[in-house]
C-alpha positions in Angstrom: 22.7 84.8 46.8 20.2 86.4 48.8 18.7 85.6 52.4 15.1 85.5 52.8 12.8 86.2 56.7 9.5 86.8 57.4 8.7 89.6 60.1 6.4 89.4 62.6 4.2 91.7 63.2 6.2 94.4 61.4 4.8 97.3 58.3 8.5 98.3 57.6 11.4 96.0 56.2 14.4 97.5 57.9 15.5 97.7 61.8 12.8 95.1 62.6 13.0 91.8 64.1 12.4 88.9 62.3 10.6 85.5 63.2 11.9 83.3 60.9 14.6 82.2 58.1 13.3 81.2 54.9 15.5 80.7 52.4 19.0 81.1 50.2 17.7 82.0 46.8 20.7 81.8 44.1 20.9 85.7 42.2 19.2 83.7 38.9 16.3 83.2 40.9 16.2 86.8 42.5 16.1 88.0 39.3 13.6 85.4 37.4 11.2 85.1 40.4 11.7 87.9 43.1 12.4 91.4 41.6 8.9 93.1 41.3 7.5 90.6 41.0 4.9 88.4 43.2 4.3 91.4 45.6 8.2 92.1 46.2 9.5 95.6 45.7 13.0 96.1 45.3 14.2 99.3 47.4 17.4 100.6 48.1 19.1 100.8 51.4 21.6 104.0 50.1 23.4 104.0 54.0 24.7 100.2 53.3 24.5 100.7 49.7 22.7 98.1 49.4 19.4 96.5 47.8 16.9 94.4 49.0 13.1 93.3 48.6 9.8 93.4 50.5 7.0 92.1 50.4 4.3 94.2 52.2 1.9 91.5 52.1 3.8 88.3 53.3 6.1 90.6 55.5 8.7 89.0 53.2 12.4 90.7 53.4 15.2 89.1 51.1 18.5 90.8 51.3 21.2 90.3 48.9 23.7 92.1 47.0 23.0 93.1 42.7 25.1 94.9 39.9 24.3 98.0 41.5 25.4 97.4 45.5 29.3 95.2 43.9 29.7 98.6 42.0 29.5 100.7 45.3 31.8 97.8 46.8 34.3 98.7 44.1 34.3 101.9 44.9 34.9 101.2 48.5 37.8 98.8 47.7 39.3 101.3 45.3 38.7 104.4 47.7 40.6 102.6 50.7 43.2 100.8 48.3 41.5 97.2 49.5 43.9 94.0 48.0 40.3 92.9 46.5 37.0 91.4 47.5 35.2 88.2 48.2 31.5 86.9 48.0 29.9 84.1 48.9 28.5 81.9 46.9 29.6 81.5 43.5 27.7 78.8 42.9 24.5 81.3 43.7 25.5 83.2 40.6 25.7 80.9 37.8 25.8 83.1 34.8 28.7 85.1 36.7 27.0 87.9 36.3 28.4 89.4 39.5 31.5 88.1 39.3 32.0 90.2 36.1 30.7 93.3 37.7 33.3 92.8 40.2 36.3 91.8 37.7 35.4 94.9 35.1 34.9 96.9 38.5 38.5 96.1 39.8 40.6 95.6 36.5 39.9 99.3 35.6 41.2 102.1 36.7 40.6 103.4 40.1 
């Protein structure tokens, strides 16, 4: 699931302080309702491997991890011979969409 703030006074989503928590969105709804869409523009963090979305005009920044960010995780886990991984909340991914990603990810070979 994601996590959702609005910045104060800030033009830029990252390494800014934010006013105030907004919301959990589940990964369904970051998908159906958030991703390019409504003014939100999904960028990539690539130091944290990460994605996230901002909205320029609401000074909106949802952070949350995709298909893309749980395959860099795998790589991680793989690289430094992790046990496995964890992510919270499973009930935020309801189509287990990223719970495949990481069970293909960590079945095959490494």
């Amino acid at each position: 699931y994601g996590r959702s703030f609005i910045a104060g006074n800030a033009t830029q989503p990252l390494n800014t302080p934010y006013e105030k928590y907004v919301d959990a969105p589940s990964f369904r709804d970051l998908r159906e309702k958030y991703s390019n869409k409504d003014g939100y523009e999904r960028r990539w963090d690539d130091a944290a491997k990460a994605p996230y979305l901002w909205n320029p005009q609401t000074r909106a920044l949802v952070t949350y991890d995709d298909e893309q960010s749980l395959r860099e995780k795998v790589k991680f886990i793989k690289r430094l011979k992790l046990g496995g991984a964890m992510y919270w909340e499973h009930a935020h991914d309801p189509d287990e969409v990223l719970l495949g990603v990481l069970y293909e990810g960590l079945r095959g070979p490494g």
